[in-house]
C-alpha positions, 0 to 999 in steps of 0.5 A, spaced: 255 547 482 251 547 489 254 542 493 250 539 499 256 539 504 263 542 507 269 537 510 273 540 513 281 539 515 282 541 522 290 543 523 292 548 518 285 549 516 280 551 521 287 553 527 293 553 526 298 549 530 304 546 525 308 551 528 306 550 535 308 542 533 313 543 530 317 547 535 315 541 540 318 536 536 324 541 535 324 540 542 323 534 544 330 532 538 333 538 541 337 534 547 339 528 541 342 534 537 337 533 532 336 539 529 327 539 527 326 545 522 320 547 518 323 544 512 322 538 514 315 539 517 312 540 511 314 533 509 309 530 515 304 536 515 297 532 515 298 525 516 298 520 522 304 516 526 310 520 524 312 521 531 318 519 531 319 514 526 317 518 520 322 524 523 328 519 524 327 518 517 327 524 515 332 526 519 336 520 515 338 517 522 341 511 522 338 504 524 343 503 530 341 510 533 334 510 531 333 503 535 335 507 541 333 513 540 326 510 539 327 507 545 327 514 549 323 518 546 315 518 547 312 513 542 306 519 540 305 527 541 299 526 546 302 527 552 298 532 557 304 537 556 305 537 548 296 539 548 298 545 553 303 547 550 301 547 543 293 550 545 297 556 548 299 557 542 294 555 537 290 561 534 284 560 529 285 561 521 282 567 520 276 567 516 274 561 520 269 562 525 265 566 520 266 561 514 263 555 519 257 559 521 254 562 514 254 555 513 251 552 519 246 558 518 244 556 511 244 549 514 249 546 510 251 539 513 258 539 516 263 535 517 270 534 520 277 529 517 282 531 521 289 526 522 289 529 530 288 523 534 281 523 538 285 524 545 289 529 542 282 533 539 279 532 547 284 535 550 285 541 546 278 542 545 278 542 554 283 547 553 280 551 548 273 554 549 274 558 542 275 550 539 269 548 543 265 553 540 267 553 533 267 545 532 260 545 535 256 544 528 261 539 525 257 534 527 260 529 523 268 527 525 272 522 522 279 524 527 285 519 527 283 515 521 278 511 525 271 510 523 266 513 528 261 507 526 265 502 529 271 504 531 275 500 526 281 504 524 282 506 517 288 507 513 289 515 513 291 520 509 293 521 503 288 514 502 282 516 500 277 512 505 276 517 510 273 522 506 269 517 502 267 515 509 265 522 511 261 522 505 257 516 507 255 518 514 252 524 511 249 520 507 252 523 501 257 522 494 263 525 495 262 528 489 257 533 492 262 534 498 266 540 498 274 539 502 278 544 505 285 541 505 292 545 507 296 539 506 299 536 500 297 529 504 290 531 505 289 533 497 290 529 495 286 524 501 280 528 498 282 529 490 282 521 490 276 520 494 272 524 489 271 530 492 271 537 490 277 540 493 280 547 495 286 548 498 289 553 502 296 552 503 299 555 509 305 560 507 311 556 510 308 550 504 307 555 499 313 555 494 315 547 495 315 544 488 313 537 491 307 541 494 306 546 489 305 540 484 299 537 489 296 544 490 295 545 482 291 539 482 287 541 487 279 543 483 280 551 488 285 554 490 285 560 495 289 564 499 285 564 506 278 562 508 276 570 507 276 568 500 270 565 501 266 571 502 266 574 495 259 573 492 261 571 486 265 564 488 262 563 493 255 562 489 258 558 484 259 553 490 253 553 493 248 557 489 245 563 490 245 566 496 238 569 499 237 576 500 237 576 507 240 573 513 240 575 519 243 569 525 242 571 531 245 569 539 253 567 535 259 571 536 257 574 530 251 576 526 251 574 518 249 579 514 247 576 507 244 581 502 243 582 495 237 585 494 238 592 492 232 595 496 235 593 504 241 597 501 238 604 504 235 600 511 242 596 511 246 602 511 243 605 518 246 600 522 253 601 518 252 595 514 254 594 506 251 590 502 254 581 503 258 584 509 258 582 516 256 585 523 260 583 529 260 586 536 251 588 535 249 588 542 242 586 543 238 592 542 241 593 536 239 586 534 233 586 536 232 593 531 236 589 525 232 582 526 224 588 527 227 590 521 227 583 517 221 581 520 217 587 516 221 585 510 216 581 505 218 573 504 221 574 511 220 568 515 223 564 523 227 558 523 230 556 531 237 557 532 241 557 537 235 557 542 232 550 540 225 548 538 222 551 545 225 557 544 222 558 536 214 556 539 216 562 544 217 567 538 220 573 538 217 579 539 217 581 545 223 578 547 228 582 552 234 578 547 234 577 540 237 571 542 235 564 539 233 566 532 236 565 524 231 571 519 231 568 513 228 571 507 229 566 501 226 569 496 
């Protein structure tokens, strides 16, 4: 199929939060005697403007005590509290670091759609360097249903505009755009933009007749990010991958290898064929990166070093630093 880009959700795709939110809203009802359980959470995972309005209705509070209760609870979980709260306890998805990277180094186009109010994305992204790093590629942000071009605001998921917005500022069809969404609000977001999307339902939705009806409608349908890294799926996503590559200076090193003659050379540094390296120090680097500088076909493109660092070379450097080896044969 060879897609030629990847939109991601942020909460219950690339981190997870749900649970740090739904504990925050549990405890902002708590005192009303209000009991907010994940059950419920399911039902606003995903989308925009549900607090409180929408959980009063879930919670099937009466009108005459939802005037008064909206009087005294905040009017959005924005507060800088609530960001506090919720980055001590947000952890990245696993699989997502490597996913994002391997397609940066491939120089896919990235993009993020995400229901998180920009206030609430800044502050977490303040508190959490990790979220810094990992969104660094994601170049392309469509956050709280506002339209990045103009500032208008959009209709959010699960209307289809905001994918269907992403997709133009990439310049592409969203038929040529791949969509990763957890959430039943989002799928289906995507699904009617034209999108071919993957869902990855996080465990506590797994199971939901209402959201297991969404998620059978999804073009893909994976258990973890992970899953991403078998050859096979992820080839007939976005073709074949190239018999080497090597991204260098990032938190990992990507290892793509496919051709059998690098099997014997790979092995010496503990390394199998399509795994990948973490922890290299930089000699380890530079003799993996020599390694592929003398493989046939292989050439430099500048990474994490820019343009200056490309024009500078690499042999002869103290630090593998600044490069992606890629041989594309």
């Amino acid at each position: 199929m060879d897609f030629k880009a990847v939109i991601f959700d942020l909460d219950g795709v690339l981190v997870d939060t749900e649970g740090a939110t739904c504990a925050w809203i549990a405890q902002l009802l708590q005192p009303h005697d209000l009991l907010w359980t994940s059950d419920l959470h399911r039902h606003i995972a995903g989308t925009v403007k549900f607090f409180p309005q929408r959980c009063l209705e879930l919670l099937e509070v009466s009108e005459v005590r939802r005037a008064e209760l909206l009087e005294v609870l905040p009017s959005r979980l924005t507060s800088p509290e609530y960001s506090k709260f919720v980055a001590e306890r947000m952890t990245i998805k696993a699989g997502a670091v490597a996913l994002v990277q391997r397609l940066r180094t491939l120089q896919i186009p990235l993009a993020l759609c995400t229901s998180r109010r920009s206030d609430g994305l800044e502050a977490l992204m303040e508190l959490r360097s990790d979220l810094t790093d990992l969104l660094e590629g994601l170049k392309v942000r469509v956050v709280g249903a506002i339209d990045p071009r103009n500032g208008q605001q959009m209709k959010g998921k699960p209307d289809p505009e905001v994918y269907q917005v992403c997709a133009e500022i990439l310049g592409l069809k969203a038929s040529e755009c791949v969509v990763f969404e957890d959430a039943p609000s989002g799928i289906c977001s995507a699904k009617a933009a034209g999108c071919f999307t993957i869902a990855v339902p996080e465990s506590w939705m797994v199971g939901d007749a209402a959201a297991e009806e969404v998620f059978a409608s999804a073009d893909l349908r994976l258990p973890s990010l992970e899953s991403l890294h078998e050859t096979e799926l992820w080839e007939s996503l976005f073709g074949h991958l190239p018999p080497l590559l090597l991204a260098l200076g990032n938190p990992t090193v990507d290892v793509i290898a496919v051709i059998e003659d690098l099997e014997a050379a790979l092995q010496n540094f503990g390394l199998s064929v399509g795994s990948e390296a973490t922890g290299f120090d930089d000699a380890q680097k530079l003799a993996l990166a020599e390694m592929a500088q003398h493989h046939a076909g292989a050439r430099t493109c500048a990474g994490g070093g820019g343009d200056e660092c490309a024009k500078s070379g690499f042999m002869g450097r103290t630090s593998a630093s600044c490069f992606h080896w890629c041989n594309r044969n």
